[in-house]
C-alpha positions as CSV (number, residue, x, y, z in Angstrom):
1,X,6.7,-5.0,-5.8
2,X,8.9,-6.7,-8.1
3,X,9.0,-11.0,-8.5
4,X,11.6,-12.7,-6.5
5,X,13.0,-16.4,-6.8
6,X,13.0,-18.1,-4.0
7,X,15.5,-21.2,-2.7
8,X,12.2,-23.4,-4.2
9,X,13.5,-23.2,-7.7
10,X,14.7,-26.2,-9.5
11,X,16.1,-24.2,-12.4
12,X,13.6,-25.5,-15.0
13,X,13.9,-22.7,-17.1
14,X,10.1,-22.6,-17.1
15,X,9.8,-18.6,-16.2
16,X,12.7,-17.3,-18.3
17,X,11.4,-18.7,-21.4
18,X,7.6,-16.7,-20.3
19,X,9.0,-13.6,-19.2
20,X,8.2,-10.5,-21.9
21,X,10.8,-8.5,-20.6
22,X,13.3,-10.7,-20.0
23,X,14.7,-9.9,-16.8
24,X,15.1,-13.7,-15.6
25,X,18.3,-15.2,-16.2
26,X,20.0,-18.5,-14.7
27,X,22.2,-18.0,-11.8
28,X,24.5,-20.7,-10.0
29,X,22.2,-22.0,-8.1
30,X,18.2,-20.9,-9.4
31,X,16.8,-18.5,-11.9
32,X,17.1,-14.9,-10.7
33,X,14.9,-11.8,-11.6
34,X,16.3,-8.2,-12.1
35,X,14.1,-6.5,-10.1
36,X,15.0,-2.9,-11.7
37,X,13.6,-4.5,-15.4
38,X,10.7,-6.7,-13.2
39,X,7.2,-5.5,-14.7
40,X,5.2,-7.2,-11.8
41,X,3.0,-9.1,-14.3
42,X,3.1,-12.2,-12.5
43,X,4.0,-14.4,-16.0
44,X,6.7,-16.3,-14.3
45,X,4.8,-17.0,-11.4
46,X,1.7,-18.6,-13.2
47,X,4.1,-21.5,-14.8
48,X,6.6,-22.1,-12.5
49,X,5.7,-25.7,-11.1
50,X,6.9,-25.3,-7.6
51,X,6.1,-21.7,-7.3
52,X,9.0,-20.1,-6.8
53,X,8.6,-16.7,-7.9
54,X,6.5,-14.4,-5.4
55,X,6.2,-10.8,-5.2
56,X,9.3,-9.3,-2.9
C-alpha cells in the first residue's frame, strides 16, 4: 500500500526533501505523494513531525 498525506500536514517540506524517489511534491494545501511512483519505504513517515504520512 502506497503513503498517503493526510489533512495533519503542516507543509514543512520535511518528507520531500527524504524521499529517494521523489514522488512527494507540494500541493495547495499539504505535501502530496504519487502513489503510482510511492516505493512503500516508509522514509517520509519516519521524519515527518506530526505524522502525516500513513500507508493508504
Amino acid at each position: 500500500m502506497a503513503y498517503k498525506i493526510t489533512d495533519a500536514c503542516i507543509s514543512c517540506g520535511a518528507c520531500e526533501a527524504e524521499c529517494p524517489v521523489s514522488c512527494i511534491s507540494a500541493g495547495e494545501d499539504k505535501y502530496v505523494i504519487n502513489p503510482d511512483e510511492c516505493i512503500e519505504c516508509g522514509a517520509c513517515a519516519n521524519v515527518c513531525p506530526v505524522d502525516a504520512p500513513v500507508q493508504d
